[in-house]
C-alpha positions in Angstrom: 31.6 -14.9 -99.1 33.0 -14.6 -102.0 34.8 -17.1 -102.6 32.9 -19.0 -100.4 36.0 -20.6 -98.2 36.6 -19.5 -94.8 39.7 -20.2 -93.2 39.1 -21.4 -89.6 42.1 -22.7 -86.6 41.4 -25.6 -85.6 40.2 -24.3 -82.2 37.6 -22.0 -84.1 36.7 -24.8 -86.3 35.5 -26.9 -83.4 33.7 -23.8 -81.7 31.1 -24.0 -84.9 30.9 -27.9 -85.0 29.4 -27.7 -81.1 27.5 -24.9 -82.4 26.2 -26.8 -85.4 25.8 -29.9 -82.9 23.8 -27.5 -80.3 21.3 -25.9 -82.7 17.8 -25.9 -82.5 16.6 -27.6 -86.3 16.0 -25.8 -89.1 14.9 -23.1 -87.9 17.4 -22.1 -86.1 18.9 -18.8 -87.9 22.3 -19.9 -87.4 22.0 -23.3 -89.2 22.0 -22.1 -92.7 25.1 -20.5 -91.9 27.5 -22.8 -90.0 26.4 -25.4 -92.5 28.5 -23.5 -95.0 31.4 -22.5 -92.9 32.4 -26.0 -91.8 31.7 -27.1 -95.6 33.7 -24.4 -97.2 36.5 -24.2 -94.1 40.2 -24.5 -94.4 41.3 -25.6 -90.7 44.7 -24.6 -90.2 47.0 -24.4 -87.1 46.8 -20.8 -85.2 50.4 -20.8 -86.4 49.7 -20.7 -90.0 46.6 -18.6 -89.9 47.4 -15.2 -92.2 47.1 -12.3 -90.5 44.0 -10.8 -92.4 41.7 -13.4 -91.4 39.2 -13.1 -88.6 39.7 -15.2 -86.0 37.9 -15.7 -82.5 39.0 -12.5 -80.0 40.1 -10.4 -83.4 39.6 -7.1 -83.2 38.1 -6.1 -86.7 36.1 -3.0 -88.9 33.7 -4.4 -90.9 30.3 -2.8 -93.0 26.8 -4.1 -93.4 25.6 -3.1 -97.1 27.4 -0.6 -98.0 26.4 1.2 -94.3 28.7 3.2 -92.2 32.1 0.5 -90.8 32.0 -0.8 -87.1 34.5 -1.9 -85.2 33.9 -4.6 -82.7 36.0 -7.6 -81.3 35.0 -11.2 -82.2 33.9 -13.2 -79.0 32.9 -16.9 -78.2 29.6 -15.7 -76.1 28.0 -12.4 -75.1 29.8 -10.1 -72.5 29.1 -8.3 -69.7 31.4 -5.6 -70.4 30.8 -2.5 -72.3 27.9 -2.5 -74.9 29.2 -1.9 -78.6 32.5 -3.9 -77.7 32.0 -7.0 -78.8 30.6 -9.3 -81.7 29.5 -12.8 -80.6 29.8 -15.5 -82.8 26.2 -16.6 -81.4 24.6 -13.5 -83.6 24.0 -14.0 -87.7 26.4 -11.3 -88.6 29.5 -12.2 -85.9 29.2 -15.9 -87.2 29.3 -15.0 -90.6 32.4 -12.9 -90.2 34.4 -15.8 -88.4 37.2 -17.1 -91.3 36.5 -13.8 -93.7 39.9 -12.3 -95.0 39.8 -8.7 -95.3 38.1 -8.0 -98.7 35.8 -10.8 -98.0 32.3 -10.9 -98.0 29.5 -12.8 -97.2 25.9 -13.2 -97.8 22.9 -14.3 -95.8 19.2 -13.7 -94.6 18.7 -12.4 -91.3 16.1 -12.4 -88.8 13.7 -10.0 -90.8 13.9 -12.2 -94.1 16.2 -10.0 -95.9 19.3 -10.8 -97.1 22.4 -8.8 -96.0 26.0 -8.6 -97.5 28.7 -8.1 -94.2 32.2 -7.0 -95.8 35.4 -7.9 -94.0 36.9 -4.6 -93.7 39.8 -4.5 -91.9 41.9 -7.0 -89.3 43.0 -4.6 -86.7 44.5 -7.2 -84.6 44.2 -11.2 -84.3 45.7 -13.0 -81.4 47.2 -16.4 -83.0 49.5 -13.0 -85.3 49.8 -11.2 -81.7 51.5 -14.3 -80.7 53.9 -15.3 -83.5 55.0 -11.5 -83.5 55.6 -12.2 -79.5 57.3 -15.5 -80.0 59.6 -14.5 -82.7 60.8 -11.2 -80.8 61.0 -13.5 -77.7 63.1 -15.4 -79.7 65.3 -12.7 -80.8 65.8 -10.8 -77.7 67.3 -14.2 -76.1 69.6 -15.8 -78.8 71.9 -12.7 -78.4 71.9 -13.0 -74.5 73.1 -16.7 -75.1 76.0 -16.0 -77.3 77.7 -13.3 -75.6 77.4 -11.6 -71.9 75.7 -8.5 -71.5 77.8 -7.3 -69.2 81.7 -7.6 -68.1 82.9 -6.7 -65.4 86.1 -5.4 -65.4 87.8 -4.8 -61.9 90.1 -1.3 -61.1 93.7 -1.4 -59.8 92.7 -0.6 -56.5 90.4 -4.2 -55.9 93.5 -6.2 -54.0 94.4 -3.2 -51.9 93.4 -3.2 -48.2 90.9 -0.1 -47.4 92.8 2.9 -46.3 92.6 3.6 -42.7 90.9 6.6 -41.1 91.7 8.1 -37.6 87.6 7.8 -36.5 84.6 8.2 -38.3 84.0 11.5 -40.4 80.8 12.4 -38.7 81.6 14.3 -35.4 78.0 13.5 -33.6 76.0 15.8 -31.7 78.8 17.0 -29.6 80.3 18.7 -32.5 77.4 21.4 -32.1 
């Protein structure tokens, strides 16, 4: 990264402590790299997450050395549903995009021995943002309602008068034919 912090919610945060917890020694490729995201992390509540940061389920373009962007959503664990969708956390380069802001990059050796520079791109959408935005319209669209009806009814001169009366009904029936 670099300034090597990473801003993490606290549900995130906890994701790469039981992945820290769950590793496999040393050797595990992952280790290198959730040892510096939980010592460089800022935990903060999904409510006070900015918007540019890449949080778990956000959808975000990022590059790999300079290479060609790729867009991919940030998942917990690999899914079954279409190939090229998804970026899981469990793989070098989706871990070490979890808590970038856009601009951000970060540094590491993967699997081949050679070290790779992943550059936070782009935030194209990031659920703990999706849900302020639908909170805060939610918010709006019923403080009006409360203040004020939407509707009045308002009832015509003719309301109190009896029906008007009619000799039979207007239909003839079959007979008229």
């Amino acid at each position: 990264m670099s300034k090597e912090t990473c801003i993490l919610t606290t549900k995130d945060f906890t994701i790469v402590e039981v992945m820290r917890d769950r590793c496999l020694g040393q050797d595990d490729p992952l280790a290198p790299i959730l040892a510096r995201k939980i010592q460089s992390a800022i935990v903060m509540f999904r409510d006070d997450v900015p918007d540019n940061v890449a949080t778990m389920s956000s959808r975000v373009t990022f590059s790999v050395n300079g290479r060609d962007p790729d867009t991919r959503i940030i998942s917990h664990d690999r899914m079954a549903s279409p190939i090229g969708m998804f970026l899981p956390v469990t793989t070098l380069r989706g871990l070490a995009l979890l808590g970038l802001a856009e601009g951000d990059h970060f540094m590491f050796t993967n699997s081949d021995g050679s070290d790779e520079r992943i550059l936070l791109e782009k935030v194209h959408y990031q659920p703990e943002a999706a849900r302020r935005e639908k909170d805060a319209l939610a918010k709006h669209l019923i403080t009006p309602a409360r203040s004020r009806p939407s509707l009045r009814l308002i009832r015509g001169a003719l309301h109190d008068c009896a029906p008007l009366a009619s000799d039979g009904p207007d239909d003839p029936g079959p007979s008229a034919a």
